[in-house]
DOZA-794989 format. One record per residue (C-alpha): residue number from 1; residue in three letters; x, y, z. Coordinates in steps of 0.05 Angstrom, whole numbers. Example, Ala and Ser with C-alpha at 12.3 -4.5 7.8 and 13.67 -1.06 7.14 Angstrom:
<vexlos>
VEXLO  resi  resn      px      py      pz
VEXLO     1   ALA     246     -90     156
VEXLO     2   SER     273     -21     143
</vexlos>
This chain:
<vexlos>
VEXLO  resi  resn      px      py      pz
VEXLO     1   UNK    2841    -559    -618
VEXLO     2   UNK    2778    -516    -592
VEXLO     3   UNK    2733    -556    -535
VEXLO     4   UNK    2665    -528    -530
VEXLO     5   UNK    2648    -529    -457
VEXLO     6   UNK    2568    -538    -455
VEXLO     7   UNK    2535    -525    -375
VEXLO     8   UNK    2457    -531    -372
VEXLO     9   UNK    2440    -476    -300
VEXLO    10   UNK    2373    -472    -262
VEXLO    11   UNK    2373    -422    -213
VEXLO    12   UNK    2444    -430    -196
VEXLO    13   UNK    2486    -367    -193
VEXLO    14   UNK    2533    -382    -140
VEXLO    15   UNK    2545    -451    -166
VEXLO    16   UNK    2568    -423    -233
VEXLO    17   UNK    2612    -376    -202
VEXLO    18   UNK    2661    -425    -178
VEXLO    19   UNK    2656    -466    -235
VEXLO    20   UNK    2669    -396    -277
VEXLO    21   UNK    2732    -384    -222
VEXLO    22   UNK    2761    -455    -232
VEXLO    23   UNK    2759    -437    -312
VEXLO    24   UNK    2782    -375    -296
VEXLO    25   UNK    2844    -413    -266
VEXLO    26   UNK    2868    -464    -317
VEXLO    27   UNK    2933    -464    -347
VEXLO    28   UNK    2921    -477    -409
VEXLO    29   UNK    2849    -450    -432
VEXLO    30   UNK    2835    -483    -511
VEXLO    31   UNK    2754    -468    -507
VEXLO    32   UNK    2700    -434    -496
VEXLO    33   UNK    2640    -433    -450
VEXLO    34   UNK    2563    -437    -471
VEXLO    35   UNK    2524    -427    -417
VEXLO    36   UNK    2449    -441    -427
VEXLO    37   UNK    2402    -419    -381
VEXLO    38   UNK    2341    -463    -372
VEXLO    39   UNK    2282    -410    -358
VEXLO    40   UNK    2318    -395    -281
VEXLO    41   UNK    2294    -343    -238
VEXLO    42   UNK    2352    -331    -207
VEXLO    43   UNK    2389    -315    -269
VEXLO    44   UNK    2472    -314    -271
VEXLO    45   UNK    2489    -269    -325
VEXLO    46   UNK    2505    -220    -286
VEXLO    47   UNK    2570    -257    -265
VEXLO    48   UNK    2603    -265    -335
VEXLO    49   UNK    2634    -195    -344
VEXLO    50   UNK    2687    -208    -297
VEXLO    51   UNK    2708    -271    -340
VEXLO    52   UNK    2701    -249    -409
VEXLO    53   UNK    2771    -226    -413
VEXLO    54   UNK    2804    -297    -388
VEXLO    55   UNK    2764    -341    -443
VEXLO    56   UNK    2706    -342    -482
VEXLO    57   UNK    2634    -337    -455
VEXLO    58   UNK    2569    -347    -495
VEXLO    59   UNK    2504    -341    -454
VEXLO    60   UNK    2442    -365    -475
VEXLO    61   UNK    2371    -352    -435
VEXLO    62   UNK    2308    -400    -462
VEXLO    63   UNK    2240    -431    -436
VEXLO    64   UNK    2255    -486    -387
VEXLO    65   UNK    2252    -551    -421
VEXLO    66   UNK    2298    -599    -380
VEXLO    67   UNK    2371    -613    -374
VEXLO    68   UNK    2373    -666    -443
VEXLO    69   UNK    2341    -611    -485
VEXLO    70   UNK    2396    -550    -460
VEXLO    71   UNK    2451    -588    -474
VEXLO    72   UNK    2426    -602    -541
VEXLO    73   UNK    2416    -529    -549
VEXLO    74   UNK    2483    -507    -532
VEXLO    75   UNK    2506    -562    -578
VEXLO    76   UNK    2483    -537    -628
VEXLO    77   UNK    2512    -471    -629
VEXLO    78   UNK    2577    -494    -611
VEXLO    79   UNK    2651    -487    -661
VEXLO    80   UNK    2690    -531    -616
VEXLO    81   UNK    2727    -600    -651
VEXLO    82   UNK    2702    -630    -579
VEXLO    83   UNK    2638    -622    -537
VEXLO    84   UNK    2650    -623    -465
VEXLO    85   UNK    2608    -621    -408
VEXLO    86   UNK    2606    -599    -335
VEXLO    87   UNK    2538    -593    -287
VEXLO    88   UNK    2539    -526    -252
VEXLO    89   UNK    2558    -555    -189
VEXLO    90   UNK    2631    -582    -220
VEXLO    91   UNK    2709    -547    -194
VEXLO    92   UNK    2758    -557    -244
VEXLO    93   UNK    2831    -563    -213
VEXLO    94   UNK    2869    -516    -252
VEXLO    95   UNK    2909    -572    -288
VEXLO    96   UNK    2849    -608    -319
VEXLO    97   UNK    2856    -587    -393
VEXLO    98   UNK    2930    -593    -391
VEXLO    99   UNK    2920    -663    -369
VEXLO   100   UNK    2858    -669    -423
VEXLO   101   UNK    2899    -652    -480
VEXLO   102   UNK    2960    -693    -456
VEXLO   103   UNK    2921    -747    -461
VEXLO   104   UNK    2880    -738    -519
VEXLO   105   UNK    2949    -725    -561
VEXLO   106   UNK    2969    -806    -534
VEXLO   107   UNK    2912    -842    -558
VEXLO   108   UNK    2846    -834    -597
VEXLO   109   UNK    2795    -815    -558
VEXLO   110   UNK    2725    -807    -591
VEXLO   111   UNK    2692    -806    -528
VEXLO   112   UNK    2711    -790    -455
VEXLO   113   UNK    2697    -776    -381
VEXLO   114   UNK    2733    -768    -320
VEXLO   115   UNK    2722    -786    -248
VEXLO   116   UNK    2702    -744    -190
VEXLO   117   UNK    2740    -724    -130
VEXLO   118   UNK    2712    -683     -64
VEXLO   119   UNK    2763    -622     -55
VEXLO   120   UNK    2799    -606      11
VEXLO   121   UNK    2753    -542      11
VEXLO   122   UNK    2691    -587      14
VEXLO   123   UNK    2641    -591      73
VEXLO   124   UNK    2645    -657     124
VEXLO   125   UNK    2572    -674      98
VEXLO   126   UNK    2599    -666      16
VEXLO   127   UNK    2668    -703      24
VEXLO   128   UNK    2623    -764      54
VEXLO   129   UNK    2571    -759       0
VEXLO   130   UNK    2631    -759     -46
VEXLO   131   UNK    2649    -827     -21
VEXLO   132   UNK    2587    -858     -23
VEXLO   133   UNK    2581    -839    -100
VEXLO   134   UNK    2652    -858    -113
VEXLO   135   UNK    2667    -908     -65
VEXLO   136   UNK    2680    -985     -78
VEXLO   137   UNK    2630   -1016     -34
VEXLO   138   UNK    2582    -970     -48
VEXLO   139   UNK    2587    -953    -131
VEXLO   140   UNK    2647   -1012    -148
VEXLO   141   UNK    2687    -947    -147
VEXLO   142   UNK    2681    -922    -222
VEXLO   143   UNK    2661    -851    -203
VEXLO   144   UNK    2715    -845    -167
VEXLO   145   UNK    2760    -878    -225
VEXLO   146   UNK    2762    -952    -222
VEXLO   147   UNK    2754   -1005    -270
VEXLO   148   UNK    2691   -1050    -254
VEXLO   149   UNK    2651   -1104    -284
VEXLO   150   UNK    2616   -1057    -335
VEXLO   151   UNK    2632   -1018    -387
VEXLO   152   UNK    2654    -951    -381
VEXLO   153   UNK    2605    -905    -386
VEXLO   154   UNK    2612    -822    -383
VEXLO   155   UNK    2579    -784    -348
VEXLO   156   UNK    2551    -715    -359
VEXLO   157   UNK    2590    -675    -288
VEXLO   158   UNK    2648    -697    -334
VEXLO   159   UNK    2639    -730    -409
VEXLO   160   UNK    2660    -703    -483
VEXLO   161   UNK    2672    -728    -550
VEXLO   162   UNK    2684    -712    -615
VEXLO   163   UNK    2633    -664    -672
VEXLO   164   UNK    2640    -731    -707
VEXLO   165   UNK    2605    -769    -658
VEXLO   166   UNK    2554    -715    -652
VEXLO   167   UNK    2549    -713    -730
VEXLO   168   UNK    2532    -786    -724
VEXLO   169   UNK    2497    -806    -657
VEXLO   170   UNK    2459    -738    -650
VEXLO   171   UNK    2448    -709    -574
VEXLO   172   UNK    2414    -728    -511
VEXLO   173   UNK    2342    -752    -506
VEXLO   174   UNK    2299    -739    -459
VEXLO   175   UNK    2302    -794    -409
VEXLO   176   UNK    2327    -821    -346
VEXLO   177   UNK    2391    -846    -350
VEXLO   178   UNK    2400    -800    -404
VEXLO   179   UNK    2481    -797    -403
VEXLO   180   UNK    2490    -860    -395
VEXLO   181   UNK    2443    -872    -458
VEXLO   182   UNK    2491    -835    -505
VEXLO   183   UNK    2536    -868    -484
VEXLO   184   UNK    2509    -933    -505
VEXLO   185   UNK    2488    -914    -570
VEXLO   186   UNK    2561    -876    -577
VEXLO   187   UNK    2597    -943    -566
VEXLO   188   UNK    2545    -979    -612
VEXLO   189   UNK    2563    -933    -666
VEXLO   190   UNK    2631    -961    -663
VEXLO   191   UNK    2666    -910    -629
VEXLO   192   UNK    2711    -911    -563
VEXLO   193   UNK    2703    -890    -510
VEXLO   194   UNK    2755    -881    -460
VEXLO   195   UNK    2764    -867    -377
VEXLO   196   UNK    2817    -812    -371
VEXLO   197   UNK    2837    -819    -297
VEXLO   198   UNK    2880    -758    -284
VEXLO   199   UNK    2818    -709    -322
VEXLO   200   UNK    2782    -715    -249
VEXLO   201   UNK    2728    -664    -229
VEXLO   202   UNK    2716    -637    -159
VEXLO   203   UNK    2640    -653    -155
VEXLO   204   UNK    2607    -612    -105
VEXLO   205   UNK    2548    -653     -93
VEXLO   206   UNK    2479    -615     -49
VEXLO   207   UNK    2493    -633      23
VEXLO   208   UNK    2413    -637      30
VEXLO   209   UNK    2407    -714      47
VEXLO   210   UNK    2328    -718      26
VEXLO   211   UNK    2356    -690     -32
VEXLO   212   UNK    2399    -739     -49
VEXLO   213   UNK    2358    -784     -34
VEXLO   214   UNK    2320    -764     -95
VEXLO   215   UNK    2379    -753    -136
VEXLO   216   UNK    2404    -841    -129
VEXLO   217   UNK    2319    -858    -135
VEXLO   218   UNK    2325    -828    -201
VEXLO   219   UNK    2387    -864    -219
VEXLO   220   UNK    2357    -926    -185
VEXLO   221   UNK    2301    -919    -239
VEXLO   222   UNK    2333    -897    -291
VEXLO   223   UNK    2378    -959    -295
VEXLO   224   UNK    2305   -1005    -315
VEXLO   225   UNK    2297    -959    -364
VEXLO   226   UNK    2357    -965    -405
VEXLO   227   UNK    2356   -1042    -399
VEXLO   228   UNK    2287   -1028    -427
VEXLO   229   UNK    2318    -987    -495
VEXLO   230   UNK    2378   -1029    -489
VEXLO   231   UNK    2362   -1097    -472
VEXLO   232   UNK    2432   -1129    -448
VEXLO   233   UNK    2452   -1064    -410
VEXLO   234   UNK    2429   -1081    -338
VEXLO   235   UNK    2490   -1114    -301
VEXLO   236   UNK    2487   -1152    -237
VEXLO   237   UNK    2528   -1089    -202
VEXLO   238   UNK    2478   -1045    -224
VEXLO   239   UNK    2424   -1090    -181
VEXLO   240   UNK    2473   -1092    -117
VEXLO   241   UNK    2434   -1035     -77
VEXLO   242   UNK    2364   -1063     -95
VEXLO   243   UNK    2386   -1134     -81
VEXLO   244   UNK    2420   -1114     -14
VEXLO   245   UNK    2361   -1080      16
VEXLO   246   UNK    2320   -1148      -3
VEXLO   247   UNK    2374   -1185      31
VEXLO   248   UNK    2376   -1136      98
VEXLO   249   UNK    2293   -1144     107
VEXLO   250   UNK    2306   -1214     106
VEXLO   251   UNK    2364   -1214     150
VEXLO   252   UNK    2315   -1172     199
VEXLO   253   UNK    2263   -1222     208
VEXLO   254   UNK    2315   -1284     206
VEXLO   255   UNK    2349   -1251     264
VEXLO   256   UNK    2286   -1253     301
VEXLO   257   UNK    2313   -1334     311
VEXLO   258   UNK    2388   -1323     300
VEXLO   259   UNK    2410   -1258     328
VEXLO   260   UNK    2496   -1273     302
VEXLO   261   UNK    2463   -1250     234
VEXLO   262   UNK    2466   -1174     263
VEXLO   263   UNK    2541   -1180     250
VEXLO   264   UNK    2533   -1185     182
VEXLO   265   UNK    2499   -1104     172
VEXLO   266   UNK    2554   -1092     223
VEXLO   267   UNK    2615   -1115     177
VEXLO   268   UNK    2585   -1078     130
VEXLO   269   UNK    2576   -1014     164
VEXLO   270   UNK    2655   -1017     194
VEXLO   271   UNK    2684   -1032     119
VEXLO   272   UNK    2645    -969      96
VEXLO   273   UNK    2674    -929     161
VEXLO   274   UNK    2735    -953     157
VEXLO   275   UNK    2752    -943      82
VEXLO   276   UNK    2729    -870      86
VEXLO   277   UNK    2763    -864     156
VEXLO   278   UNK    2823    -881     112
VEXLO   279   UNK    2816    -832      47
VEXLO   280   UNK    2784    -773      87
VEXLO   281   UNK    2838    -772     145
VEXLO   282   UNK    2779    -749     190
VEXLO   283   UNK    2727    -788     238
VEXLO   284   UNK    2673    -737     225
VEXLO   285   UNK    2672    -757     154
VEXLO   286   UNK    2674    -830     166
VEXLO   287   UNK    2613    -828     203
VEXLO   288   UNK    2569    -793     160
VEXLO   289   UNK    2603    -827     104
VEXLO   290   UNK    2554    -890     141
VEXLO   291   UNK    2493    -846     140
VEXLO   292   UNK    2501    -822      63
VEXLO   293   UNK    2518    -900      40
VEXLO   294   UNK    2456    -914      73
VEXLO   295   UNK    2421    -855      42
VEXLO   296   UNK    2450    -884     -29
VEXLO   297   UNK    2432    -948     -18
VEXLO   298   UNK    2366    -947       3
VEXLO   299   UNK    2351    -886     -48
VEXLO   300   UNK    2376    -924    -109
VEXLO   301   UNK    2352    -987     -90
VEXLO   302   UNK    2281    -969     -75
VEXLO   303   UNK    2279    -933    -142
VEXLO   304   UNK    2310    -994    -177
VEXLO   305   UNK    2253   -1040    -144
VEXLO   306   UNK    2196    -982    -157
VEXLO   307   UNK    2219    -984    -242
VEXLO   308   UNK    2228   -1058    -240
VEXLO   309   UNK    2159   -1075    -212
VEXLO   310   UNK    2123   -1013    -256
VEXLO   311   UNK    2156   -1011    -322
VEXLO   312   UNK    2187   -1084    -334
VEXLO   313   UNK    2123   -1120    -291
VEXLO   314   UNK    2060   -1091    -301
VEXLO   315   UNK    2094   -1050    -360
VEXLO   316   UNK    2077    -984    -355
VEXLO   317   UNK    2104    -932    -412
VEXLO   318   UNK    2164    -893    -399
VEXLO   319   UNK    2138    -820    -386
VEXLO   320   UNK    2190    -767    -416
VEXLO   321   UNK    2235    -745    -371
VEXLO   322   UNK    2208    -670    -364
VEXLO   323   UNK    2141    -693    -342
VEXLO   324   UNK    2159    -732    -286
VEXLO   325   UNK    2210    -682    -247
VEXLO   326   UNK    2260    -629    -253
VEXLO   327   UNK    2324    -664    -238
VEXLO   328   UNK    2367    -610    -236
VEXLO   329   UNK    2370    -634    -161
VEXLO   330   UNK    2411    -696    -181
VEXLO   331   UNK    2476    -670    -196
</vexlos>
């Protein structure tokens, strides 16, 4: 069985180097790599060489046209009997495909993702970003591998499936939320799509926080857009952050006349602290882990509120994805 490992890179050299060092690693290596590079300046072919003789590299260089249309490109000129996919800023631990084929050979598995860990390597700043993405009072946890109140959906730091689903469902579109679209339209297709726990990814996330924030406003917005295409597909998790910073401004003014309110934030904040205080081993990380859940919050939820009131109240059109940002700054 050959997996076709498909990475979209803008201007990211040193990011692909790990990623190519972690591939470079793996005990078992059934693929081969197709990196497409999206019109970068800071081009990484210059890295490969050093690589070619562990597995098998195919580089690609075309016109920028945005993340959904790469990874259709390298689809396309991929053999593999699976299509998997990394973003540039993914560590494999060197047992992932091991794992991936172990449990591919135990059940069907037309579709599939993994969650995301922070590695022992990682920064203070990245390991508390990693538990505000992953983290159950932030995200319900299903980043980070937990079963919530939705439906599983893959993600693209970590998602394959089958040629046959691509044969069938076709590739990404160019959209927000455009992962988590495929998915939808995979699973409507009438094929599974299943969370392999122990196929985790070290994620490591940009430890600029105004960059962040930009990174959960676009998955804040992009969630009103694929209730839009797929009405039925906006849960009340999915609201949480939006409905939480409605809930804190009124808090705010009601504590203006009843000041034991306060304590509610406060809970809050000591859960967050206390569950990374827990996982991370380390008070450094615990704190910031309060600044970046307030950075994810407040990013996703404004973005949630900005879509709901343009595009589902005074309906606007939904803009293609390329013309409204680059978002290789989300990953």
């Amino acid at each position: 069985m050959l997996y076709s490992i498909i990475v979209p890179v803008y201007n990211r050299p040193d990011e692909i180097k790990e990623l190519l060092e972690s591939l470079a690693a793996q005990t078992v290596k059934p693929f081969e790599l197709l990196i497409i590079e999206d019109g970068s300046k800071e081009r990484c072919d210059h890295l490969l060489d050093c690589y070619r003789s562990s597995f098998t590299i195919h580089y690609y260089f075309k016109p920028n046209s945005g993340r959904s249309d790469t990874r259709n490109y390298g689809m396309e000129r991929a053999t593999g009997d699976y299509l998997l996919f990394f973003d540039s800023d993914v560590i494999l631990p060197p047992f992932y495909f091991e794992r991936l084929q172990s449990a591919i050979e135990k059940q069907k598995c037309d579709c599939f993702g993994g969650p995301d860990a922070a590695d022992a390597s990682f920064s203070d700043v990245q390991k508390a970003v990693n538990h505000s993405m992953t983290g159950f009072w932030t995200t319900g946890g299903i980043r980070g591998g937990k079963v919530v109140a939705e439906k599983f959906c893959p993600r693209t730091f970590n998602m394959g499936f089958s040629r046959a689903v691509y044969e069938k469902v076709g590739g990404f579109e160019d959209m927000m939320g455009e992962d988590i679209d495929l998915s939808i339209r995979i699973r409507k297709a009438g094929f599974s799509i299943s969370l392999i726990r122990e196929a985790f990814v070290y994620h490591k996330r940009r430890v600029d926080l105004s960059r962040f924030f930009k990174q959960v406003n676009n998955f804040g917005q992009a969630r009103i857009w694929l209730q839009i295409k797929h009405p039925g597909s906006l849960k009340i998790v999915h609201a949480m952050p939006a409905l939480m910073l409605v809930f804190g401004a009124i808090l705010l003014v009601a504590a203006i006349f009843f000041p034991w309110l306060l304590l509610l934030p406060l809970l809050y904040v000591m859960l967050i602290f206390f569950d990374s205080l827990f996982k991370n081993k380390s008070l450094k990380v615990a704190l910031y882990s309060v600044v970046t859940a307030a950075v994810q919050i407040s990013g996703y939820g404004t973005g949630f509120l900005k879509a709901l009131w343009f595009k589902m109240i005074l309906k606007q059109p939904l803009e293609t994805k390329k013309n409204l940002t680059k978002l290789y700054n989300r990953g």
